[in-house]
C-alpha positions in Angstrom: -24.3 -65.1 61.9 -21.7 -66.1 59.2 -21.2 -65.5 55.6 -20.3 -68.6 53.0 -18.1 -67.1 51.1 -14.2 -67.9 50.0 -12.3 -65.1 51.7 -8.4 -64.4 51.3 -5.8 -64.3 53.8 -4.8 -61.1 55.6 -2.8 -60.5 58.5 -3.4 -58.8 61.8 -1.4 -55.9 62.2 0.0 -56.3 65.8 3.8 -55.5 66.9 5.2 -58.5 69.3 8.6 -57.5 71.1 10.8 -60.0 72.8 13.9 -58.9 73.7 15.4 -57.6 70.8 13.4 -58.9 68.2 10.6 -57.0 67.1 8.2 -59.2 64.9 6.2 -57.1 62.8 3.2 -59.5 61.8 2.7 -58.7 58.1 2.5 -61.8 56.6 5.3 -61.2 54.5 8.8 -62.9 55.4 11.5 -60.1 54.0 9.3 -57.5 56.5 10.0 -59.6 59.8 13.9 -59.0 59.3 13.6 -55.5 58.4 11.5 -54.7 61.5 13.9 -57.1 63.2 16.5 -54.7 62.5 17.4 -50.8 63.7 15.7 -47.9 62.0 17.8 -44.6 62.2 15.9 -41.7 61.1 17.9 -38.6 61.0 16.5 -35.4 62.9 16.1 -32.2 61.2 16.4 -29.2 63.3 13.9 -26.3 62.7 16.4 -24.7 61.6 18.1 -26.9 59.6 15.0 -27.4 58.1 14.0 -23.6 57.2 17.6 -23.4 55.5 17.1 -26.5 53.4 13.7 -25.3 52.1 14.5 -22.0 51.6 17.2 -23.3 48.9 14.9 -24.9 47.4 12.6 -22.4 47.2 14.0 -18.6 47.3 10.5 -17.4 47.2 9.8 -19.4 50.5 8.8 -16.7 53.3 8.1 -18.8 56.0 4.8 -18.8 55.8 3.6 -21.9 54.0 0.1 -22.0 52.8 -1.8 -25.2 53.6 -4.2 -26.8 50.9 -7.4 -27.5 51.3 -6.8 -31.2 51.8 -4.3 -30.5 54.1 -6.0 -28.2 56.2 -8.9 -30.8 56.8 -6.5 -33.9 57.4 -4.4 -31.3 60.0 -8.0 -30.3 62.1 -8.9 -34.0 62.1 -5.5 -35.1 63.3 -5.4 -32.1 66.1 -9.0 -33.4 66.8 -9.2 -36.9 67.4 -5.2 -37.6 68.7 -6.0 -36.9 71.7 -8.6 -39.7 71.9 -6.7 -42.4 70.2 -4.0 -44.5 72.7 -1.1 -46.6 72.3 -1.7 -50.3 73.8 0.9 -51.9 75.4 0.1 -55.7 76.5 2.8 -57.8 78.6 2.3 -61.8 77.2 4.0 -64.6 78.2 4.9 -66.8 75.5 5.6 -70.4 75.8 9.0 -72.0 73.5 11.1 -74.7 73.6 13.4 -73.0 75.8 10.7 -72.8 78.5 8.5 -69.6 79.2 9.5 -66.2 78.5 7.9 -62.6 78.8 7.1 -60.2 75.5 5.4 -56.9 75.0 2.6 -56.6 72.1 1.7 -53.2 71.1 -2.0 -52.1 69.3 -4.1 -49.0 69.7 -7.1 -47.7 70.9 -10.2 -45.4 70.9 -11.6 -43.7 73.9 -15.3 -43.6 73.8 -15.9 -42.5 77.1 -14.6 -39.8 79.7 -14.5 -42.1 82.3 -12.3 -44.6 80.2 -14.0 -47.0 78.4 -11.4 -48.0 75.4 -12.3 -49.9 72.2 -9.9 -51.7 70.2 -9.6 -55.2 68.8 -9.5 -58.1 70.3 -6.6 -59.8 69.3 -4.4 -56.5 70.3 -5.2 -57.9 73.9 -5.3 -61.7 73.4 -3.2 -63.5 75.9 -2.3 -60.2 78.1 -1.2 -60.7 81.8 -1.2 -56.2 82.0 -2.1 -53.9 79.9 -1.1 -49.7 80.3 -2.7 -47.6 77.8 -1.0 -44.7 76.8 -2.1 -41.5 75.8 -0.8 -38.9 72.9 0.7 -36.5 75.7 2.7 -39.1 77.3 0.4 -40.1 80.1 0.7 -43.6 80.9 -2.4 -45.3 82.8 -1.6 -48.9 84.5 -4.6 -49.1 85.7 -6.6 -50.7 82.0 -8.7 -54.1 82.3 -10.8 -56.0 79.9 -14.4 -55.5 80.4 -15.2 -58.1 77.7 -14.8 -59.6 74.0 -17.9 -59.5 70.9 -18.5 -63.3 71.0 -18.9 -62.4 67.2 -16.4 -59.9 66.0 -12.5 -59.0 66.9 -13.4 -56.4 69.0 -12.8 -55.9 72.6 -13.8 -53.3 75.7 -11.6 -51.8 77.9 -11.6 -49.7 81.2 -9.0 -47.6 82.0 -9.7 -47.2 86.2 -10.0 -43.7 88.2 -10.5 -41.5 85.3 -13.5 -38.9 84.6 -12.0 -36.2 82.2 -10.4 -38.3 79.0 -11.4 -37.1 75.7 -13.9 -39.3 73.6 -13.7 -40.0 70.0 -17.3 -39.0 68.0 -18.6 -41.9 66.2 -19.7 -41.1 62.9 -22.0 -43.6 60.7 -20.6 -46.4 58.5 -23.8 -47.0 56.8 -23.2 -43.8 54.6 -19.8 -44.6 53.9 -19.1 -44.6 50.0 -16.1 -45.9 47.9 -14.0 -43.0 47.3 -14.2 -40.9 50.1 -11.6 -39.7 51.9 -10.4 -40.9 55.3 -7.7 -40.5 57.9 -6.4 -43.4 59.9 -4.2 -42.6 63.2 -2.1 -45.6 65.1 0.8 -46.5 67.0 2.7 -47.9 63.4 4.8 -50.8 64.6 4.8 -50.3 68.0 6.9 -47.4 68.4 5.6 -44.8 66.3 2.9 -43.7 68.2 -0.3 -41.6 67.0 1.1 -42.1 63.5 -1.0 -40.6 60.9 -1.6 -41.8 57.4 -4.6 -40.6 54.6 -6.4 -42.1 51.9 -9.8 -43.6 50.9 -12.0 -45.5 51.0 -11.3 -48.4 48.3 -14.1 -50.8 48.7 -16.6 -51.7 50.7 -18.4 -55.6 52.3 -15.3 -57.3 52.1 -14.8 -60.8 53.4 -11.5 -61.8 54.7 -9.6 -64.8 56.7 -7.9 -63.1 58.9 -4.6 -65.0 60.7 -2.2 -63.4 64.0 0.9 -63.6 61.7 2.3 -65.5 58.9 2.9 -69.4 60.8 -0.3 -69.2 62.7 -3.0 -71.9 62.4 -6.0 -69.9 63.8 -7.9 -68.5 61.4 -10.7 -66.1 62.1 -13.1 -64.9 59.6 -14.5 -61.4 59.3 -17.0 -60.2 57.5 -18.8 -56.6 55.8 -15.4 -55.0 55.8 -14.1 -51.8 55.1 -11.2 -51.5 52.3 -8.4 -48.3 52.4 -5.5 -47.7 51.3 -4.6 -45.7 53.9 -1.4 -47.0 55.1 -2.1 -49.4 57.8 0.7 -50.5 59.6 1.4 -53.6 62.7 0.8 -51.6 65.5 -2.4 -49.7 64.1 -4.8 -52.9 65.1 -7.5 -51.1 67.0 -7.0 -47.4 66.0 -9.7 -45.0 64.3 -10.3 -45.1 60.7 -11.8 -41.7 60.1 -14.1 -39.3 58.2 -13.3 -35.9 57.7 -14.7 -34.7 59.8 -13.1 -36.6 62.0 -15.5 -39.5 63.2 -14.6 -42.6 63.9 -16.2 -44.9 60.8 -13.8 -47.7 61.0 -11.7 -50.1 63.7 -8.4 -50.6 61.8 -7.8 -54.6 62.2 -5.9 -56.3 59.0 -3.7 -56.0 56.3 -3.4 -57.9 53.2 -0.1 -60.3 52.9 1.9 -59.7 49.5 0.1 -56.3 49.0 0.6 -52.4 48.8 -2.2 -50.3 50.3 -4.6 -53.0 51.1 -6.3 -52.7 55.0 -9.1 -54.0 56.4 -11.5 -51.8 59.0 -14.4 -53.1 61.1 -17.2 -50.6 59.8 -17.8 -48.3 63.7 -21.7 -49.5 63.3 -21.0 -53.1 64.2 -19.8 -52.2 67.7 -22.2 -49.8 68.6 -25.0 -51.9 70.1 -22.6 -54.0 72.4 -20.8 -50.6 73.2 -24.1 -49.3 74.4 -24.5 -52.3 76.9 -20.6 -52.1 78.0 -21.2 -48.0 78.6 -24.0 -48.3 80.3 -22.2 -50.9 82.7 -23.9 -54.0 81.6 -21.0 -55.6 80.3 -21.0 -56.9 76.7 -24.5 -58.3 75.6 -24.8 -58.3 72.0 -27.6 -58.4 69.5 -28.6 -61.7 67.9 -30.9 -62.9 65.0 -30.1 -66.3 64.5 -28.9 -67.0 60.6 -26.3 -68.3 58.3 -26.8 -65.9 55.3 -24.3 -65.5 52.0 -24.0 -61.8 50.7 -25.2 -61.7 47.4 -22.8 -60.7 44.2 -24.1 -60.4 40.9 -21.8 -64.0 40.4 -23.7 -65.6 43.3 -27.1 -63.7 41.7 -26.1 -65.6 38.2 -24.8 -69.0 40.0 -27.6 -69.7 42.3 -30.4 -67.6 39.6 -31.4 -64.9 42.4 -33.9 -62.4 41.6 -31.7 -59.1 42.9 -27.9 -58.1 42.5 -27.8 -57.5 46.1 -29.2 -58.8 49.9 -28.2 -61.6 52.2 -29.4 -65.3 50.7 -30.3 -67.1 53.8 -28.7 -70.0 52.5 -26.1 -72.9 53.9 -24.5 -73.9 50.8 -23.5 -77.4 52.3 -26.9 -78.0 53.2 -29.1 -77.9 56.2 -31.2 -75.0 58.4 -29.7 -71.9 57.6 -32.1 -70.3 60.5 -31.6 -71.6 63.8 -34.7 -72.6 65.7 -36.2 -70.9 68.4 -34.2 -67.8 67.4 -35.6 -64.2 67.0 -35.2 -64.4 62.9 -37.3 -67.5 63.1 -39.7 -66.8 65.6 -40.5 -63.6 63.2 -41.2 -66.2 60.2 -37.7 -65.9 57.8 -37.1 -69.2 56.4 -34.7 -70.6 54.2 -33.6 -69.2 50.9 -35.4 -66.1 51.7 -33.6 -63.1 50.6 -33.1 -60.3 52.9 -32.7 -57.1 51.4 -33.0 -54.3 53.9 -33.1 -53.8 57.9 -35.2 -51.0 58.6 -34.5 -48.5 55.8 -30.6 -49.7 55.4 -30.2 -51.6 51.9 -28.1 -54.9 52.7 -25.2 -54.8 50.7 -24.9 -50.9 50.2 -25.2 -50.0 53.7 -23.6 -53.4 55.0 -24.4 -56.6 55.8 -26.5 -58.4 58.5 -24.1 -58.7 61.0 -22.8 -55.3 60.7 -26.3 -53.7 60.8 -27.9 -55.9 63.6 -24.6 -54.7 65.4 -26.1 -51.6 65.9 -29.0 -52.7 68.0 -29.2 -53.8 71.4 -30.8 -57.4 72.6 -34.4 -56.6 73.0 -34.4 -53.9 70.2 -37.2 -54.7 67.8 -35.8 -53.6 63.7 -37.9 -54.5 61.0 -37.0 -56.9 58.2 -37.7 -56.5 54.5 -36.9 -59.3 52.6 -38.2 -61.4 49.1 -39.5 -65.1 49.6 -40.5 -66.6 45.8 -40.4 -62.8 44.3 -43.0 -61.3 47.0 -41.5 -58.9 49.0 -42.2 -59.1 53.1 -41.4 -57.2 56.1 -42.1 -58.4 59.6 -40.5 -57.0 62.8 -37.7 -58.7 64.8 -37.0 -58.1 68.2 -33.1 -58.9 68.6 -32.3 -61.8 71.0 -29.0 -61.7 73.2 -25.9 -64.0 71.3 
């Protein structure tokens, strides 16, 4: 399941260490040498801090009063910190001057009390030994990789000989809207753990190549993502974007090169299915339907004289089967250049796209189909094969 579609750049936020240089993978030259370098932050005593304010301020009792706003991103913080972790991965890197060890650094989500972790894949790509740590200081060595979505950057991990950790709730990313406010919480370049930023949401289905840093040649493309401008920093790959009331709607996984408040989440709904199979001990096993769809934009609606504004055109715009055969979508009866335009009562395009929606299912889960086939509209069930 793929979109055709032209997709800009972003980068990966991940934090690689070795020795002293810290490479903060930004995609943006002049940040590599400032991470490179020392960062001295001055510390402010309480007291120190009561003084300075109360000059300020003569009025200033003590007893500031929160706003609203702040009151809501404080409870979601004190509500979900404890089930967000700093990921530290050991990687041995291969150079001219032979082999040599470095630390990467991500975050992650518990889901489970016995320790099941989500975060992205490429915060664990390459890793000899991971250690998850948690917001009180409490280190587990004991973290493996249950699996990878053969489809998404998204991995499943297992933190060994637990039973009491604090899971995040998952809220839904189908009733996300553009505007709303969200929190995102992350271990900001690797050293800066459970670092909290706030914003919104700033649009929604967006396509994106997404590289590992600035040089790299590997370029993976991600689909049906989540915009903010919540400040999303290397390091935060893998850690909770959030609703207020403090579910997890988003997996925080790129950043835009050249740009100011410009990050990427994978909407929560996508890993749900395969999470379902991982908790339940079956490993990863996720959902499949078997097409090669574009999303629809009122410029591909104009271009190609679609009928609707929004949908998936299952469409291959080089040519060729855009179903596969023998899969669940064809066995059901989609063809090619039908238009899909809703799975089960989610619209495609407002409440995300194919692969984000069939994400939610489980192989062997049957979801019905609406779509439009020479302006007639038709719904048939699927039952979700295993990718």
């Amino acid at each position: 399941m793929s979109q055709e579609k032209d997709t800009p750049k972003v980068s990966k936020n991940h934090t690689v260490r070795n020795g002293l240089l810290i490479l903060g993978i930004v995609g943006v030259v002049t940040l590599v040498g400032a991470f490179a370098a020392k960062i001295f932050i001055p510390q402010m005593t309480q007291k120190s801090a009561t003084n300075s304010t109360s000059s300020l301020n003569p009025a200033y009792d003590g007893n500031q009063t929160k706003t609203a706003q702040e009151q809501t991103v404080t409870s979601v913080t004190e509500k979900v910190s404890p089930s967000v972790v700093s990921i530290v991965t050991n990687i041995r890197t291969q150079s001219y001057f032979g082999t040599s060890d470095a630390q990467a650094a991500g975050t992650g989500i518990i889901v489970s009390k016995d320790g099941y972790i989500l975060t992205n894949k490429h915060v664990i790509s390459g890793a000899n030994h991971i250690q998850a740590i948690a917001s009180d200081g409490t280190t587990y060595d004991s973290v493996t990789v249950v699996g990878t979505d053969p489809l998404n950057d998204v991995a499943y991990l297992k933190i060994q000989g637990v039973d009491n950790l604090a899971p995040a709730e998952l809220g839904d990313s189908s009733t996300v809207t553009v505007g709303q406010s969200v929190v995102a919480i992350g271990n900001a370049l690797g050293q800066y753990q459970n670092t909290v930023t706030s914003g919104i949401i700033s649009g929604m289905d967006r396509p994106v190549d997404a590289v590992s840093d600035s040089t790299s040649n590997a370029v993976e493309t991600l689909t049906d993502l989540l915009q903010t401008d919540a400040a999303i920093n290397p390091g935060n790959s893998g850690g909770p974007l959030l609703n207020m009331s403090g579910q997890v709607i988003g997996l925080n996984t790129a950043i835009a090169q050249g740009a100011q408040g410009i990050g990427f989440s994978i909407p929560i709904n996508a890993t749900k299915g395969t999470l379902r199979s991982v908790l339940a001990g079956k490993g990863v096993h996720r959902a499949y339907i078997g097409l090669r769809y574009t999303s629809i934009t009122p410029d591909i609606a104009k271009q190609d004289n679609l009928p609707v504004k929004l949908g998936a055109y299952v469409h291959v715009s080089s040519g060729g089967q855009a179903v596969v055969a023998g899969a669940p979508a064809a066995q059901a009866g989609i063809q090619n250049g039908d238009i899909i335009t809703k799975i089960n009562a989610l619209v495609v395009g407002k409440n995300g796209d194919v692969s984000s929606l069939i994400g939610a299912f489980s192989p062997g889960d049957s979801v019905q189909v609406t779509f439009l086939r020479s302006g007639k509209e038709q719904t048939v069930s699927v039952t979700l094969g295993t990718y």
